[in-house]
N, CA and C of each residue as an Amber inpcrd file, in Angstrom:
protein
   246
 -50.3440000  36.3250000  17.1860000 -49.4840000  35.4450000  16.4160000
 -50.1420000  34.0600000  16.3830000 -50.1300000  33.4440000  15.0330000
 -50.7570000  32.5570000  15.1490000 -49.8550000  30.8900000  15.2370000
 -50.3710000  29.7090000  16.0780000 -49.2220000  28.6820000  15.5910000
 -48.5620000  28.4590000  14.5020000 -48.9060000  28.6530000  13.1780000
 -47.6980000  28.5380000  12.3200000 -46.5470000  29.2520000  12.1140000
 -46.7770000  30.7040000  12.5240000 -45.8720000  31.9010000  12.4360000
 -44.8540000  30.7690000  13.6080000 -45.0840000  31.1260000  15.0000000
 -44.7380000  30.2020000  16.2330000 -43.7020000  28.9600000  15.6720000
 -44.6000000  28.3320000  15.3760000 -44.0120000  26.9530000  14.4490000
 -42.5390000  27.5930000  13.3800000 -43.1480000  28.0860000  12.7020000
 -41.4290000  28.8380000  11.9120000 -40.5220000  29.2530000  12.7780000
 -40.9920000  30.2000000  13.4450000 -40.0270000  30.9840000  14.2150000
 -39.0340000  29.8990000  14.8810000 -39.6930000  28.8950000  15.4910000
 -39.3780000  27.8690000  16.0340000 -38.3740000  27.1790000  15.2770000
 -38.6110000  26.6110000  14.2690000 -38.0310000  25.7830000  13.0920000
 -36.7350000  27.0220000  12.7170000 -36.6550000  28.1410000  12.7110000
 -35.7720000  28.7700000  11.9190000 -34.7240000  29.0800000  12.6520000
 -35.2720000  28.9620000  13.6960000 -33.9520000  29.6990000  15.4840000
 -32.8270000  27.8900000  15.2380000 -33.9050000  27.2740000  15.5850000
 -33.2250000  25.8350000  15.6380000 -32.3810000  25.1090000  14.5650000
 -32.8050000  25.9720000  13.3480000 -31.9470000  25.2460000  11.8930000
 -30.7150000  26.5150000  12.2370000 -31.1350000  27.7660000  12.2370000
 -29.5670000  28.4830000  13.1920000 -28.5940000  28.3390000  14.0930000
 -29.3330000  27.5280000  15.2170000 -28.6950000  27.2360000  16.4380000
 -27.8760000  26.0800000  15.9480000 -28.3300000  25.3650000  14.9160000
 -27.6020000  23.7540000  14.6800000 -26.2280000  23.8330000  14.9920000
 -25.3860000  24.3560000  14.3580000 -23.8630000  24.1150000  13.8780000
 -23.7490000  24.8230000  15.3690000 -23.7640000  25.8830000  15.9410000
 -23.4160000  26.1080000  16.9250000 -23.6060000  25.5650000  18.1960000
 -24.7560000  24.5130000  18.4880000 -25.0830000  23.5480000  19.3830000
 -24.3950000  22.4320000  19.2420000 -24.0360000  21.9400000  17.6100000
 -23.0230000  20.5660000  17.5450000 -21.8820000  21.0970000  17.8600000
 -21.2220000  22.1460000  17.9040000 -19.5040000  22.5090000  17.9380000
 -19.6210000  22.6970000  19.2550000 -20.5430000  23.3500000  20.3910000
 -20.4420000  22.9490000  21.7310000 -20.4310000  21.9470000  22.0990000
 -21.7830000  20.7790000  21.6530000 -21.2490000  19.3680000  22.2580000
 -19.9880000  18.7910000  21.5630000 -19.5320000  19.0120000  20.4930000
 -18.5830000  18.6070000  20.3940000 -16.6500000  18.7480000  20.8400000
 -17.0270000  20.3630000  21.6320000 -16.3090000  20.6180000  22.2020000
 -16.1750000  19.7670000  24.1570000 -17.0980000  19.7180000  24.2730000
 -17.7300000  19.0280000  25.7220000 -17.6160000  17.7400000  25.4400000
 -16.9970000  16.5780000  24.5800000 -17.1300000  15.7540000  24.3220000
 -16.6740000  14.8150000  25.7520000 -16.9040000  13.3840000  25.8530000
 -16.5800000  12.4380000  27.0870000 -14.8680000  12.3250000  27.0020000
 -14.3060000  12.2520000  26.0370000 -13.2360000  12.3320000  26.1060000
 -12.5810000  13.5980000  26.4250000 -13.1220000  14.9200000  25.6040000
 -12.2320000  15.5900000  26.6030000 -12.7900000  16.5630000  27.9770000
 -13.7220000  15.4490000  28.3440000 -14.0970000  15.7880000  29.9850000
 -13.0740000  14.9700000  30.9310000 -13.2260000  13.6550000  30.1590000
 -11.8580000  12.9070000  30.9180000 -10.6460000  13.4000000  30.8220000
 -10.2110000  13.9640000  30.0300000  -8.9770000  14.6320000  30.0550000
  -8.8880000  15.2970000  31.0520000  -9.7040000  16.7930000  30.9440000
 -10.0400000  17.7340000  31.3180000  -9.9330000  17.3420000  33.3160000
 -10.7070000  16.0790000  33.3550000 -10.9220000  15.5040000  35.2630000
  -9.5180000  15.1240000  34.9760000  -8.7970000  14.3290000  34.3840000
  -7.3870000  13.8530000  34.9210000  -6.4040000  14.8890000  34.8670000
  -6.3710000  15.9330000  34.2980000  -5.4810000  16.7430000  34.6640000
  -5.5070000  17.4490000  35.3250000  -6.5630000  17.8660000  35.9690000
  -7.4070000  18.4840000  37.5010000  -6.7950000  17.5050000  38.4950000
  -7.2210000  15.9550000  38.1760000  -6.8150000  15.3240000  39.3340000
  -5.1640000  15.3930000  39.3440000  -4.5440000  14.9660000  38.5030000
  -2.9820000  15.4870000  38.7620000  -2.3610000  16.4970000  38.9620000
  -3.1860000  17.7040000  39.1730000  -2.9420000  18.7950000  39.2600000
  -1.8630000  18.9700000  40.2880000  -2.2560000  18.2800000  41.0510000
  -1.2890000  18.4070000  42.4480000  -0.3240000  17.5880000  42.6130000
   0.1090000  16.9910000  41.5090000   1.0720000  15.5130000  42.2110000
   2.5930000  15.9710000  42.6060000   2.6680000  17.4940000  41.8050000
   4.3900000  17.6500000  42.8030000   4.5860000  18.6810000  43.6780000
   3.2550000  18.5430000  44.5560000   3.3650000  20.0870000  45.8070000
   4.3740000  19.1040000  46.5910000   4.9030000  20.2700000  46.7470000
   5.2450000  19.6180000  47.9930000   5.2690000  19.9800000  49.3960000
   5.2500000  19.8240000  50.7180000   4.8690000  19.5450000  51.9540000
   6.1740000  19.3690000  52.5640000   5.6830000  19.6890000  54.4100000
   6.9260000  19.7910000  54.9220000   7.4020000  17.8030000  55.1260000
   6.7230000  16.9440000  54.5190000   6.8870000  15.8390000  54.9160000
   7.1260000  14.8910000  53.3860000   7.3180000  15.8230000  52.7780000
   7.7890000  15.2760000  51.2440000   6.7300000  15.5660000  49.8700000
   7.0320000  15.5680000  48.5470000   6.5600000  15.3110000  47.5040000
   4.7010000  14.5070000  48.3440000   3.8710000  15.4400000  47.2280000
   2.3090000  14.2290000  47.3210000   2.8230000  13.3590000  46.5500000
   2.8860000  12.8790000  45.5980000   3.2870000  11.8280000  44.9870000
   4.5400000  11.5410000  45.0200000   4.9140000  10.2390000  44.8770000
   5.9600000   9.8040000  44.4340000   6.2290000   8.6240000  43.8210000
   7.4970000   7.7130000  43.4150000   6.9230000   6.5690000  42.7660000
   7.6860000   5.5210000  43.1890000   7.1360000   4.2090000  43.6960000
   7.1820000   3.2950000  44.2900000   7.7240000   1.8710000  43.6990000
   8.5670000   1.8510000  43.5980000   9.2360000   0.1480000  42.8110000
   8.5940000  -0.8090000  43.7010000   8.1370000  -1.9380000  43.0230000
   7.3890000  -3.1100000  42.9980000   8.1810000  -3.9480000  43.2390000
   8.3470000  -5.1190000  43.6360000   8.7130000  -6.6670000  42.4320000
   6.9340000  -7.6070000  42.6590000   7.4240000  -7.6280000  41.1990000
   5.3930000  -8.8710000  41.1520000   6.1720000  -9.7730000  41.3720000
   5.3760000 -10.8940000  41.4260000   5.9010000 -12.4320000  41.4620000
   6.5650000 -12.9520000  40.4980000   6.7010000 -12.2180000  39.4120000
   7.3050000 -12.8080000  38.3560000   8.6040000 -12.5600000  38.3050000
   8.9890000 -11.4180000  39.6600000  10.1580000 -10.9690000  39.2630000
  10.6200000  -9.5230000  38.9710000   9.3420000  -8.9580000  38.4700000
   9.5690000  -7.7730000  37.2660000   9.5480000  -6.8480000  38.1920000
  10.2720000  -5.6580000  37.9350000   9.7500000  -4.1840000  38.9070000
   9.0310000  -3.4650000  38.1910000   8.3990000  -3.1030000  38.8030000
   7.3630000  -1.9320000  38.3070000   6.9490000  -0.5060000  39.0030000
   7.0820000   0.4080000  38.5310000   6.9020000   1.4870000  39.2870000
   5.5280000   1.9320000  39.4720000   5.1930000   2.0270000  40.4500000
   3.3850000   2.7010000  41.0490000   3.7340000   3.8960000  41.2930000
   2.5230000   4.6700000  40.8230000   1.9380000   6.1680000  41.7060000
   1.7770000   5.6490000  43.5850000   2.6400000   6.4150000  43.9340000
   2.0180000   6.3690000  45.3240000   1.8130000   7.4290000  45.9790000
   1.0610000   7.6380000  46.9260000   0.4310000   9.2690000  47.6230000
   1.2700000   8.9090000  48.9920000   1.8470000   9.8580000  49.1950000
   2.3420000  10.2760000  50.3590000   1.2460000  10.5560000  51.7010000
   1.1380000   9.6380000  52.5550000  -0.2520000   9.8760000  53.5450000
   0.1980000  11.3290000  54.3660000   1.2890000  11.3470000  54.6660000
   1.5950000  12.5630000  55.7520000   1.9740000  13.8580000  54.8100000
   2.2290000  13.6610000  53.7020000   2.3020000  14.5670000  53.0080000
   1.1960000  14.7430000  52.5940000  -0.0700000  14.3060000  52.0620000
  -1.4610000  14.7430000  52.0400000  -2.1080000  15.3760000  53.3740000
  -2.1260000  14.6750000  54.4990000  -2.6350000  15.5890000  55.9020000
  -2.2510000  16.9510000  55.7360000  -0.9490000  17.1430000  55.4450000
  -0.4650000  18.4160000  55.4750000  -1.1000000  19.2300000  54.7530000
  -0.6980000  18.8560000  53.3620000  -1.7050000  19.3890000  52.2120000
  -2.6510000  19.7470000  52.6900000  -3.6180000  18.6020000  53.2010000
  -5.0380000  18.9700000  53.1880000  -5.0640000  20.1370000  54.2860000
């Protein structure tokens, strides 16, 4: 076989592969990898443990006054977990 045959073969796999190589990366995109990690990471936020809920949510006051509710992790309820 000589390099040009090579060379086509080459060129013709790759003008095939196109659309199916962009619709994978475009399926793999950064956004929905981030998705994909944050709903992994929340995966667990309502096991619960003999020492309560992993998560739960925590009222604030800022200085201004305002309440605000936080994610908070339960430390003894994670030991357990873990």
């Amino acid at each position: 076989m000589d390099t040009d045959a090579i060379a086509n073969i080459l060129l013709n796999s790759q003008v095939a592969l196109t659309p199916l190589l962009a619709q994978l990366s475009d399926s793999f995109s950064l956004s929905h990898r981030k998705k994909r990690a944050s709903d992994e990471l929340h995966s667990l936020d309502n096991v619960d443990t003999m020492y309560g809920t992993l998560m739960n949510k925590l009222e604030v006051t800022t200085e201004d006054g305002e309440k605000v509710a936080v994610d908070w992790i339960n430390p003894f309820g994670l030991i357990a977990h873990a």
